[in-house]
C-alpha positions in Angstrom: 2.0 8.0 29.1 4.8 10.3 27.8 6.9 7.7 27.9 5.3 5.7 25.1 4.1 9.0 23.5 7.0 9.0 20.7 6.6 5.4 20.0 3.0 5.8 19.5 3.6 8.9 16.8 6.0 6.6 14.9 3.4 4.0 14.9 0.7 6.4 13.7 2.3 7.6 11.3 4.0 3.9 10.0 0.5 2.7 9.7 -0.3 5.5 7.2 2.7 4.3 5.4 2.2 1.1 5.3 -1.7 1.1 4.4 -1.2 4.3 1.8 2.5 5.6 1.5 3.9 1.6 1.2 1.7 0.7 -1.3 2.0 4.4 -3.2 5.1 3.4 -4.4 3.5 0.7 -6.9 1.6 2.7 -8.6 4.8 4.2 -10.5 3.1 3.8 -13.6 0.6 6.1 -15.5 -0.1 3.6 -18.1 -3.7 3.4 -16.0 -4.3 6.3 -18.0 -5.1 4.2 -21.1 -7.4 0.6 -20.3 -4.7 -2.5 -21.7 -5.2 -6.1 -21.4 -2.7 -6.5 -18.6 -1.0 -10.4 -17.2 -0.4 -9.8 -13.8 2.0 -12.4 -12.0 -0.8 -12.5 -9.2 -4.5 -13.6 -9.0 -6.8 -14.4 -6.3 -5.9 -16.8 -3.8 -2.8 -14.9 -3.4 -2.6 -13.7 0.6 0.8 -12.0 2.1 1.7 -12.2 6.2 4.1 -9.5 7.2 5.7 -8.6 11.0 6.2 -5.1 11.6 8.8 -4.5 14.2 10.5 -0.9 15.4 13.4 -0.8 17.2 13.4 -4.7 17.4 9.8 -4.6 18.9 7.1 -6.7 17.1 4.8 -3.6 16.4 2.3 -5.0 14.5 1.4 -7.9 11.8 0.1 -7.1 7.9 -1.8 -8.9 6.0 -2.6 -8.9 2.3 -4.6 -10.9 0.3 -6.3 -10.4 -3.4 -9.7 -11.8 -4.4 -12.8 -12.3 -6.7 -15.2 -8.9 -6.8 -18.1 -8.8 -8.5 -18.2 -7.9 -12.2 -19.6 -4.3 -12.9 -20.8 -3.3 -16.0 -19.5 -6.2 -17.8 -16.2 -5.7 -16.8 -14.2 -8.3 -14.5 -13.1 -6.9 -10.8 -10.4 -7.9 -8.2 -10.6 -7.3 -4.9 -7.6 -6.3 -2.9 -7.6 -6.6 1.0 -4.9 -5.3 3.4 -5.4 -5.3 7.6 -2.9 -4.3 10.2 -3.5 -5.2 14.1 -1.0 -3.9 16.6 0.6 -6.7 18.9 -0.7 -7.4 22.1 2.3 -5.6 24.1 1.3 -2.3 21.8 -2.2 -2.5 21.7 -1.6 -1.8 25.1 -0.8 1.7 24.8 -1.9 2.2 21.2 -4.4 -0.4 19.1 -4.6 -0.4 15.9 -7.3 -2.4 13.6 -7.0 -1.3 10.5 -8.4 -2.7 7.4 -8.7 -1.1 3.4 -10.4 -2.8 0.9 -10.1 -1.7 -2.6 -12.2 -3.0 -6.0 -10.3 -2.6 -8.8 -11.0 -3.1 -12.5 -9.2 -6.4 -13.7 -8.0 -4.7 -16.6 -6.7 -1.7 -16.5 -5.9 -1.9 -12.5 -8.1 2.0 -12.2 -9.7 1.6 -8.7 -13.7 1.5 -8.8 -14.2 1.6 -4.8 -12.2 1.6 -1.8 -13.7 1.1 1.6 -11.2 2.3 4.7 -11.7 1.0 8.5 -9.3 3.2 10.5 -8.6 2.7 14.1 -5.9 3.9 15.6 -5.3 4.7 19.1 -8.7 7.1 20.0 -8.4 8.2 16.1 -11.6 6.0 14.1 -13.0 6.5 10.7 -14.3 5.0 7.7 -14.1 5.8 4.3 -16.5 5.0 1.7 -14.6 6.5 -2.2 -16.4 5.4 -5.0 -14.1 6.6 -8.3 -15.6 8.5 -11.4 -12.6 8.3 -13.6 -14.8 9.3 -17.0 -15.6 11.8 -14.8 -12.5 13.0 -13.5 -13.7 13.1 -9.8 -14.5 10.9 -6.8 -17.1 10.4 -4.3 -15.2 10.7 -0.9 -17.9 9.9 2.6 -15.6 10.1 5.2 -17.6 9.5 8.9 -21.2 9.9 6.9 -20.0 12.9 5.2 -20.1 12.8 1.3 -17.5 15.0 -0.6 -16.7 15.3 -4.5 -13.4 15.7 -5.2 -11.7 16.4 -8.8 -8.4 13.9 -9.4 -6.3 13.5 -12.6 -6.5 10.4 -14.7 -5.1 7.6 -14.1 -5.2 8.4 -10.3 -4.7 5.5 -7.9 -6.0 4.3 -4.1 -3.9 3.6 -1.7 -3.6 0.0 -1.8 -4.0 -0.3 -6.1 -1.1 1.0 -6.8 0.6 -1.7 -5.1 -0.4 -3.9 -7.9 0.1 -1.8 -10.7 4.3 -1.8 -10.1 4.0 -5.5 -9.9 2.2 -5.1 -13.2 5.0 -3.5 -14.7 6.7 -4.6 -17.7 10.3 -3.5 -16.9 11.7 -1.8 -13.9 15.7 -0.9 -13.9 17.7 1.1 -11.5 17.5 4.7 -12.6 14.0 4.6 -13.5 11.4 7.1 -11.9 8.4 8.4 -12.8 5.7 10.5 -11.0 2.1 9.0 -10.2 -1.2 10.4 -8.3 -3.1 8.9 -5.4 -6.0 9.4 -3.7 -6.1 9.5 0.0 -8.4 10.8 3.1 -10.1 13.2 0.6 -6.5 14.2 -0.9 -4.6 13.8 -4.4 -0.9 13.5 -3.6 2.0 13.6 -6.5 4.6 11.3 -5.3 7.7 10.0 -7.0 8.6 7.0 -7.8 12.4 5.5 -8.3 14.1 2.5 -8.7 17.5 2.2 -7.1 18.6 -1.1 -6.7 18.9 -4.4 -7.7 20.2 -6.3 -4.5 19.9 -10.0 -2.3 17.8 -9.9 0.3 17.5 -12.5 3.0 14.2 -14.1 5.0 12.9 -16.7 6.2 12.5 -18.0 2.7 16.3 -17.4 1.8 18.0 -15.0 -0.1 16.3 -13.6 -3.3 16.7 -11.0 -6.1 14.8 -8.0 -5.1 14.0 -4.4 -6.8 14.6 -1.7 -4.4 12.4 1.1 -5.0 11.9 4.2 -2.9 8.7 6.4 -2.8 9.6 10.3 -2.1 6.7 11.7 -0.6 6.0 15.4 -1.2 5.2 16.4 2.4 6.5 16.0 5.9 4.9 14.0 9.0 4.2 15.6 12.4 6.3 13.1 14.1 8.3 12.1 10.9 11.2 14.5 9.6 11.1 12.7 6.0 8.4 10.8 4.4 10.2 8.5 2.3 9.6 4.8 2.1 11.2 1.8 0.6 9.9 -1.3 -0.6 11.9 -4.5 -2.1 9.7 -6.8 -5.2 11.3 -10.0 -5.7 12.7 -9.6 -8.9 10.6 -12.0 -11.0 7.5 -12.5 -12.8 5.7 -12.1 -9.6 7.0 -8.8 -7.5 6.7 -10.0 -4.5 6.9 -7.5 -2.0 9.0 -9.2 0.6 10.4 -6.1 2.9 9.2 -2.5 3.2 10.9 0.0 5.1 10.2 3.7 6.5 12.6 5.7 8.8 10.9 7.2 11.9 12.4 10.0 14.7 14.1 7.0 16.3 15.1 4.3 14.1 13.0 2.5 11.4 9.5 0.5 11.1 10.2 -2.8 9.3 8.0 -4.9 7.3 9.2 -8.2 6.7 7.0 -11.1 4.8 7.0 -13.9 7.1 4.3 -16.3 5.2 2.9 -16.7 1.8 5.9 -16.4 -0.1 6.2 -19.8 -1.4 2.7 -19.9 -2.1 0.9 -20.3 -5.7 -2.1 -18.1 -6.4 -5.3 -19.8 -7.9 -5.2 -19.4 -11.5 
């Protein structure tokens, strides 16, 4: 088992990436702070497939999708749904069935609920945060466990934010702003920057893509830097098509492999 003990740490800790850290990075914006009638270049319907691969391996596959949710209070609501599984060779020595659902007001993008199914390796929880934002707190059950916590306005989940940087109405090189998220009973400050416009190349071709990079204000157990990268087609819709994090040994890719081409129901 030692031998797969450092690949299953940079798993572990990718999948926190990739279900909080990854998706961190799009909420760059604290325009949450104030409710605006926003025209996002994605609706329901709209369902992403991504490979994750380290070191060449095929690690895991991602997939996320945005739907209907039930209106509340009179208010429209959007549904956004992200799962990870592990591949069949790594589930071997460390599963993963992860799946984060998050409700978020249709308007302003400010995150209502977010549900969390973790299961990784012998590691399982569920999350159950309802937010409070007039009230400046959230209801946190982890495990049957209920816990307020206070958070800052505007403050995001981990898989919102995501859609708020594709909600964006500009993003250059050069730009960074800082943003707050909520996650396992935590409010982290990340950063947010944009470095790069650049090509990038798939199975659907070459496209325009924003590089941005999320600097994360902490360090990993198994990971010496928590920075992460992700690449939105630059276009009206912000298609995340690549997301990268460095690990101990090499780097855990996500590449979109289906979806792209796609058109959302209006």
């Amino acid at each position: 088992m030692l031998l797969f003990s450092p690949s299953a740490a940079c798993l572990r800790r990718f999948f926190f990436l990739l279900l909080t850290a990854v998706l961190l990075v799009a909420s760059a914006s604290d325009a949450a702070d104030a409710p605006s009638v926003l025209k996002p270049g994605f609706a329901a319907g709209e369902r992403f497939t991504y490979r994750v691969s380290w070191l060449g391996l095929h690690a895991a596959t991602a997939v996320m999708e945005v739907g209907h949710a039930p209106p509340s209070n009179g208010r429209q609501m959007l549904r956004f749904l992200t799962t990870a599984m592990s591949s069949p060779v790594v589930t071997k020595f460390y599963a993963v069935d992860n799946r984060v659902e998050s409700v978020v007001d249709a308007e302003t993008f400010l995150p209502q609920r977010l549900l969390f199914r973790r299961r990784e390796g012998r590691r399982k929880n569920d999350f159950d945060v309802t937010f409070h934002h007039t009230q400046g707190n959230v209801l946190s059950i982890k495990d049957g466990v209920p816990t307020t916590i206070p958070i800052p306005s505007g403050t995001q989940d981990s898989i919102s934010c995501l859609y708020a940087i594709r909600n964006m109405p500009s993003l250059q090189p050069g730009f960074s702003q800082s943003m707050t998220v909520h996650h396992d009973k935590k409010n982290y400050r990340l950063e947010v920057r944009i470095e790069a416009i650049e090509k990038v190349r798939g199975p659907w071709g070459d496209v325009e893509a924003i590089r941005a990079l999320a600097i994360m204000p902490f360090q990993g157990i198994f990971l010496n830097e928590g920075n992460i990268r992700v690449w939105f087609t630059n276009d009206a819709r912000r298609i995340p098509v690549k997301m990268k994090a460095r690990v101990v040994v090499g780097s855990v890719v996500a590449d979109l492999v289906d979806g792209f081409g796609a058109k959302p129901s209006p």
